[in-house]
Backbone bond lengths (Angstrom), bond angles and torsions (degrees), N, CA, C in turn:
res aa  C-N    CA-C-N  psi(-1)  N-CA   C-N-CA  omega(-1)  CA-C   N-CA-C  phi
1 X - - - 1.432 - - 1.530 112.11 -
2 X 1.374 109.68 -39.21 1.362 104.02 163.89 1.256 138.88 -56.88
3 X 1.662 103.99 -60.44 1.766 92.75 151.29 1.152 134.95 -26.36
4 X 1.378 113.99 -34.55 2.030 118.46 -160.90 1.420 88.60 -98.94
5 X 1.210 135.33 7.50 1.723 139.88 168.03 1.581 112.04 -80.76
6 X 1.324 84.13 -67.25 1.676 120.64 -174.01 2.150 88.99 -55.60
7 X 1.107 105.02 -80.05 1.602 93.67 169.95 1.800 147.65 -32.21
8 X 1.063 94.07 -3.44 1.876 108.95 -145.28 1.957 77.56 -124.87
9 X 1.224 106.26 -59.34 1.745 100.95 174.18 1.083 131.50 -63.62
10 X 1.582 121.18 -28.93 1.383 139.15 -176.82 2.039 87.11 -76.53
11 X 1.085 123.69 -77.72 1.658 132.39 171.86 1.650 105.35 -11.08
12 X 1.827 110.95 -54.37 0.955 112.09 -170.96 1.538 131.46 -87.31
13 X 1.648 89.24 -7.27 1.726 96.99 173.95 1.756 107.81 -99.63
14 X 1.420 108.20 -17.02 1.183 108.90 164.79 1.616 141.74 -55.61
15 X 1.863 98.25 -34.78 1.130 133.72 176.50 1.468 105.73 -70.24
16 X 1.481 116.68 -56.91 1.276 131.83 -179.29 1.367 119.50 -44.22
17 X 1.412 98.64 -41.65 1.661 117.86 -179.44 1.481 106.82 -68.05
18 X 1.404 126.02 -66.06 1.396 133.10 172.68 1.816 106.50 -36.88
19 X 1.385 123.61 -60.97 1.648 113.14 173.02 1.278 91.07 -50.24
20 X 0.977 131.25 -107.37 1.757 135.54 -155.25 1.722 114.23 -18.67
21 X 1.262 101.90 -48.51 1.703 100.13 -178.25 2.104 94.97 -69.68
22 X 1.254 138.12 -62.48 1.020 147.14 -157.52 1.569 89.17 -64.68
23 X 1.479 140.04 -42.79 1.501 129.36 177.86 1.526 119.58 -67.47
24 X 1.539 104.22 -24.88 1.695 105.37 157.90 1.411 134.62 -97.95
25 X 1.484 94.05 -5.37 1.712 92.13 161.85 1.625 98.62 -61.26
26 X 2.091 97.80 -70.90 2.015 88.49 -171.91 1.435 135.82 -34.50
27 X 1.220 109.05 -28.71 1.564 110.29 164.72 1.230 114.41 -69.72
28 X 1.192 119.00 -62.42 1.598 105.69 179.19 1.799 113.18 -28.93
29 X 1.411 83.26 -70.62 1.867 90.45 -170.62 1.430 103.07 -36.72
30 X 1.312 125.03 -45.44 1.707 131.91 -174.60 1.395 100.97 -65.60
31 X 1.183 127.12 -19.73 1.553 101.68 -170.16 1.686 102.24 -100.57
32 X 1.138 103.60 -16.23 1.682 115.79 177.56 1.671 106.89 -50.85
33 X 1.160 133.71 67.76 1.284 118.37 172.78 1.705 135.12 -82.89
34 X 1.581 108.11 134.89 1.216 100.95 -159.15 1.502 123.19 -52.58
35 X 1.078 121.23 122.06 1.607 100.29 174.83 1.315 117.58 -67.06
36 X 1.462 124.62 141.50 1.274 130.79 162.08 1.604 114.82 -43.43
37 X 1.352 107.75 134.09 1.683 111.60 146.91 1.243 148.48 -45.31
38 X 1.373 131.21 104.67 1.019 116.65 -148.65 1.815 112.12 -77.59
39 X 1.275 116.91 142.27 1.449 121.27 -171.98 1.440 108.09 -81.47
40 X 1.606 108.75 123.97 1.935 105.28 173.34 1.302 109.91 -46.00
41 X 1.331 147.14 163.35 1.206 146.41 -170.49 2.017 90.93 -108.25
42 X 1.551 105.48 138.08 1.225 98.03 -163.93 1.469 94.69 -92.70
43 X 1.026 135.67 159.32 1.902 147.29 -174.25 1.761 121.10 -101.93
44 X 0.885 107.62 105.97 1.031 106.92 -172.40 1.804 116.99 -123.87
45 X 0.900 95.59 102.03 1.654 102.96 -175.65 1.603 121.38 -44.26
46 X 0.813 128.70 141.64 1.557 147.57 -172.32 1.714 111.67 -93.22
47 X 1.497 98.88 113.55 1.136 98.74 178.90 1.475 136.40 -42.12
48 X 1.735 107.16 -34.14 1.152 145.29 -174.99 1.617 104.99 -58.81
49 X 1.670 120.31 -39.04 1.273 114.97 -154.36 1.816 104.74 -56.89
50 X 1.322 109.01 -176.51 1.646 116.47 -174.41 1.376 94.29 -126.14
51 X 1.330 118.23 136.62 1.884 138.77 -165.81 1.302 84.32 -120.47
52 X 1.382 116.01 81.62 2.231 92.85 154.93 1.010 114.20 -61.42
53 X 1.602 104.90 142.79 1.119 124.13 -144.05 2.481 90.69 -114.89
54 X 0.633 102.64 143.77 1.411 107.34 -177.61 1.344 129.24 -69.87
55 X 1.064 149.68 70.69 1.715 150.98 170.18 1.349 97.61 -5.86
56 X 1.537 115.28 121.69 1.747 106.01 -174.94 1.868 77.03 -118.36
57 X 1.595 121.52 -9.31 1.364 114.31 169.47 1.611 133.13 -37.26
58 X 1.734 115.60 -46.40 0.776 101.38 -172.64 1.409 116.47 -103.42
59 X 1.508 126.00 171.38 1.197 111.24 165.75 1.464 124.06 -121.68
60 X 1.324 106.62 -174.01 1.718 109.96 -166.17 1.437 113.57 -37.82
61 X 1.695 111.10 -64.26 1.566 104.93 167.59 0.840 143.60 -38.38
62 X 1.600 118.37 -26.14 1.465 119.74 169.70 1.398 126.29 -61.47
63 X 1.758 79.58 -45.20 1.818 96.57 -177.75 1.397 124.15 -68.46
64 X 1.386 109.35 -24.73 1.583 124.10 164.48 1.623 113.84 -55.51
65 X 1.572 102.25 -54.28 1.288 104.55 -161.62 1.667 121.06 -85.39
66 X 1.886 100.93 -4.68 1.361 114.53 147.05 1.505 118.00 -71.73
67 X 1.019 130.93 -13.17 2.174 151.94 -145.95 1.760 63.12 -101.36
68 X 1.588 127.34 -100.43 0.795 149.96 -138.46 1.900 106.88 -49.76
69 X 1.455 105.03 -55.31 1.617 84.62 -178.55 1.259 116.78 -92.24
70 X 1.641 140.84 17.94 1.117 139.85 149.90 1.423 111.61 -81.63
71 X 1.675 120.39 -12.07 1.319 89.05 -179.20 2.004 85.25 -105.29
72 X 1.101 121.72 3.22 2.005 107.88 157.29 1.459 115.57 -63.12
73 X 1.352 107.05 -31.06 1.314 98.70 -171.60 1.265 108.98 -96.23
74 X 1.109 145.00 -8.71 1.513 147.70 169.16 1.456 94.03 -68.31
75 X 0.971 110.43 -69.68 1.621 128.82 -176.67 1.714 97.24 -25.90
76 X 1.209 105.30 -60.90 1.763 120.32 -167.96 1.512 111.23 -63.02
77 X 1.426 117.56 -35.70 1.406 120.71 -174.82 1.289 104.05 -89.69
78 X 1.638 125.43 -31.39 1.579 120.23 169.99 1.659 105.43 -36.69
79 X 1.745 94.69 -64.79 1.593 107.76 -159.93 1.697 116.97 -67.10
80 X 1.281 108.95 -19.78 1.796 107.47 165.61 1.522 104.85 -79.30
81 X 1.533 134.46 -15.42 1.374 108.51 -166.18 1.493 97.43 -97.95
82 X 1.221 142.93 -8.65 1.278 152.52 175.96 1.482 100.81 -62.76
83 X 1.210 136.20 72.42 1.478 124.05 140.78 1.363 141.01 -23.15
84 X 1.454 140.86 105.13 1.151 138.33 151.38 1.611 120.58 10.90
85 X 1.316 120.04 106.17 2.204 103.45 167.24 1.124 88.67 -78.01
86 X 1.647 91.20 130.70 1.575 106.06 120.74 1.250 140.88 -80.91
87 X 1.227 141.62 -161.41 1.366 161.03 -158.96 1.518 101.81 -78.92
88 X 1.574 91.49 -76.33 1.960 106.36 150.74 1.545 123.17 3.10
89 X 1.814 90.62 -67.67 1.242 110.21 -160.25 1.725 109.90 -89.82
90 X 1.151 122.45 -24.63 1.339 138.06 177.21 1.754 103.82 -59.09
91 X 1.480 98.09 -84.20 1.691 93.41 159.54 1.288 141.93 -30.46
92 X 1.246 115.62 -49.45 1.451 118.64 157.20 1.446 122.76 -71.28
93 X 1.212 129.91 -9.18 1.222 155.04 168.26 1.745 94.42 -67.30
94 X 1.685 125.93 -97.06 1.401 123.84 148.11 1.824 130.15 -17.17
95 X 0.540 118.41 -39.34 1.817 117.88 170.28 1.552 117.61 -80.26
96 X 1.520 112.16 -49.06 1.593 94.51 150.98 1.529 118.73 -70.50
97 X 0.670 142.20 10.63 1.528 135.43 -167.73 1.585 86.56 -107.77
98 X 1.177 120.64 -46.28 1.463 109.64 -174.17 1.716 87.06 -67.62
99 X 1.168 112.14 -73.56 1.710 109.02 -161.70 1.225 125.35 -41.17
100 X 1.554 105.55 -23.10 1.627 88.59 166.30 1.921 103.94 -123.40
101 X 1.168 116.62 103.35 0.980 129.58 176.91 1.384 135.49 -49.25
102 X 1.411 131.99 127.87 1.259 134.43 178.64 1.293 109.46 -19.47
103 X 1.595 135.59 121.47 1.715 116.74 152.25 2.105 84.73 124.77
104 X 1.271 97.48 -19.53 1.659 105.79 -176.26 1.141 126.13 -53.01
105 X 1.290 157.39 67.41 1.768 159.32 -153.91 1.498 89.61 -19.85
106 X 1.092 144.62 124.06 1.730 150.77 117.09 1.287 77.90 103.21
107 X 1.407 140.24 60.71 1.279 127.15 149.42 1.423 136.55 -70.06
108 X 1.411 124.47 -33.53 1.270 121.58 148.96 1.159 123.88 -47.02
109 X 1.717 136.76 -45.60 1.415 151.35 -172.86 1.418 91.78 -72.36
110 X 1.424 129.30 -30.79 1.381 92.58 176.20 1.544 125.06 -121.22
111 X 1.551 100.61 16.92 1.402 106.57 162.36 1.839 116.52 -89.83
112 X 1.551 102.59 -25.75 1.174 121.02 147.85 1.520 119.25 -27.51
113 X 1.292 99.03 -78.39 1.909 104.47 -178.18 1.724 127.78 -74.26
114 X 1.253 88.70 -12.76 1.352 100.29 163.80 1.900 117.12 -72.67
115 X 1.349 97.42 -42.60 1.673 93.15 171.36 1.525 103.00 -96.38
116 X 0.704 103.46 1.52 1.798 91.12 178.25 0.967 116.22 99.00
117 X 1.504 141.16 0.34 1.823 118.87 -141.35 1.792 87.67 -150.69
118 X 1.385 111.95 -178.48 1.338 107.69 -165.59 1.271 104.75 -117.05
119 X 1.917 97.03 166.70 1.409 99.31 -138.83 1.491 108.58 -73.86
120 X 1.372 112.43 -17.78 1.760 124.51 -178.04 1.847 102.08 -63.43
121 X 1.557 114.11 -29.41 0.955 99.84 173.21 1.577 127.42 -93.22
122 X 1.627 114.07 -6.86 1.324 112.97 179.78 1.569 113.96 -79.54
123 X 1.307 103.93 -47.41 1.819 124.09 178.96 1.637 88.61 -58.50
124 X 1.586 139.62 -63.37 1.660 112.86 -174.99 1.337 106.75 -55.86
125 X 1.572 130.67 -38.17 1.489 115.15 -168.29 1.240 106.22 -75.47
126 X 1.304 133.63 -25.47 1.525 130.51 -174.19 1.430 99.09 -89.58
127 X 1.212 148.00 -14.01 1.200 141.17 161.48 1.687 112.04 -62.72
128 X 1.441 101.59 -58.31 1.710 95.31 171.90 1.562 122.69 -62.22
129 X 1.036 118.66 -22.78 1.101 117.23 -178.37 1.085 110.55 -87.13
130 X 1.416 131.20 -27.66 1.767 130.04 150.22 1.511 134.58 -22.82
131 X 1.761 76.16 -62.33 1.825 108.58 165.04 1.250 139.50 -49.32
132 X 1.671 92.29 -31.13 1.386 104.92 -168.12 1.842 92.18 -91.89
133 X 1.154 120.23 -37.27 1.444 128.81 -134.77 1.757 98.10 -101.56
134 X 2.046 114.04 -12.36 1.154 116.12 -175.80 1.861 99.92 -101.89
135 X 1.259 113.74 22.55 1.419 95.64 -179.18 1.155 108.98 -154.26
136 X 1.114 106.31 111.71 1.954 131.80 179.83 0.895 142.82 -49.86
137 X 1.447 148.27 118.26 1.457 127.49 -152.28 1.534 122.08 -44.59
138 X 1.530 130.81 -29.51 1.274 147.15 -167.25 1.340 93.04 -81.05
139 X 1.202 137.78 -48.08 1.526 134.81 -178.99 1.229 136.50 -80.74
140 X 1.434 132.17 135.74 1.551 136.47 -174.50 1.045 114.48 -91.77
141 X 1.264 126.46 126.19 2.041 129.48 -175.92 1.409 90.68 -86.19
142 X 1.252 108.91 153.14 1.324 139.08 -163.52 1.983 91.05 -78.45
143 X 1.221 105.89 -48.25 1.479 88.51 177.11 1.444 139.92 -58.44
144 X 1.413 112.96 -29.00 0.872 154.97 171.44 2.414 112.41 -63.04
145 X 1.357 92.72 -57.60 1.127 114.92 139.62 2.059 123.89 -35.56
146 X 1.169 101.45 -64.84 1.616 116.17 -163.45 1.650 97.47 -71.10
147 X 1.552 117.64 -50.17 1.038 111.09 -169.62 1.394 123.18 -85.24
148 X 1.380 121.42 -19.86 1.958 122.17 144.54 0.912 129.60 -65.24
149 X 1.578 115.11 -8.17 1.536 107.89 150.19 1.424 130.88 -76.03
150 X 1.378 96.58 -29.46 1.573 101.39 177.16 1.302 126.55 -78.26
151 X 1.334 107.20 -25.87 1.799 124.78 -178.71 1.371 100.60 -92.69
152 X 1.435 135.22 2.38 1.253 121.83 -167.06 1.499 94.33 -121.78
153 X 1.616 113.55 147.87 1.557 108.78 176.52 1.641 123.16 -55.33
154 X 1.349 105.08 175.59 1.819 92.16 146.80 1.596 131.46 -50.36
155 X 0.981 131.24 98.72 1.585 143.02 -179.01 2.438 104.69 -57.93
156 X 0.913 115.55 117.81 1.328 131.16 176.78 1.454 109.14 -65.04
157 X 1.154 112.25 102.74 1.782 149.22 174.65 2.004 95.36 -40.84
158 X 0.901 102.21 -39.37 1.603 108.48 -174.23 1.756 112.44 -83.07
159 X 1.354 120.78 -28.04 0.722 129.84 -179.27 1.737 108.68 -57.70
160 X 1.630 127.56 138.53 1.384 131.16 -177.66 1.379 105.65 -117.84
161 X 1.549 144.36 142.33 1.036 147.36 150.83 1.262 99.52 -97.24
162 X 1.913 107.46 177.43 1.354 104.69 -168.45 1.177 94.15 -128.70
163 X 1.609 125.26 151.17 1.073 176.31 123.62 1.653 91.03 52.40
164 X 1.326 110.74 -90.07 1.333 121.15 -167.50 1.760 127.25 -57.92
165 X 1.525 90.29 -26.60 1.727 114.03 159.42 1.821 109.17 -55.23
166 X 1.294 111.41 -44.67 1.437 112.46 -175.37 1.382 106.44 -77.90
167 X 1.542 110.45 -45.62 1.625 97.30 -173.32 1.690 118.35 -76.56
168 X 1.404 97.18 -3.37 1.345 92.31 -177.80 1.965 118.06 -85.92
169 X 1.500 102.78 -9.20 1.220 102.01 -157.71 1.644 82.75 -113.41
């Protein structure tokens, strides 16, 4: 009988506990109040601001022929800051080129800054020097090719060279 005492009170403080915890959840949730949304702030321009206003004075030619000698003189200061390579510079030109390898993120930009000079001018010098360096004394570059054709007359269809002349070239 005691047990079934001891059981029946434990049930009932258990129960007791569940209202009490479930009456302070609802408050919580009740005290949670929604916060308002916050409102975009509406814009309203200032009388004060300044509208530049457009020069209807000048016209296109002018503006061209301002276009025109800022870009001579850009042009002019590019071509004086470009220094001459040397030998020096060729080699070190080749050794970064190996060190930073084809496929390299900003590899020109940083074989570039390594010699100092810009990148329009390293990529043309490393292009000629490609050019120069991919074609063998035994072989004819196509440019080289293009432009003796053009400086040279019509060549005679009847005309035969011999044998060893062809295989040699």
């Amino acid at each position: 009988g005691q047990f079934y005492a001891k059981y029946k009170e434990t049930r009932l403080k258990e129960k007791e506990d569940a209202l009490t915890r479930t009456e302070l959840e609802t408050l919580q949730k009740q005290k949670k109040v929604k916060k308002p949304k916050p409102e975009f702030p509406v814009y309203t321009p200032l009388e004060s601001t300044y509208i530049q206003s457009y020069d209807h004075g000048t016209s296109i030619e002018e503006i061209e022929e301002q276009m025109d000698d800022w870009l001579e003189n850009r042009n002019r200061t590019q071509k004086k800051q470009a220094p001459e390579w040397t030998e020096e510079d060729l080699s070190q030109l080749t050794r970064s080129m190996v060190k930073f390898p084809g496929g390299t993120p900003g590899r020109w930009e940083k074989i570039a800054h390594e010699l100092g000079r810009s990148v329009t001018d390293v990529t043309t010098k490393a292009k000629q020097l490609k050019d120069s360096v991919t074609c063998s004394p035994g072989m004819v570059r196509l440019s080289e090719l293009k432009s003796t054709i053009q400086n040279s007359r019509p060549i005679k269809s009847a005309t035969t060279l011999p044998d060893d002349m062809i295989t040699q070239r």
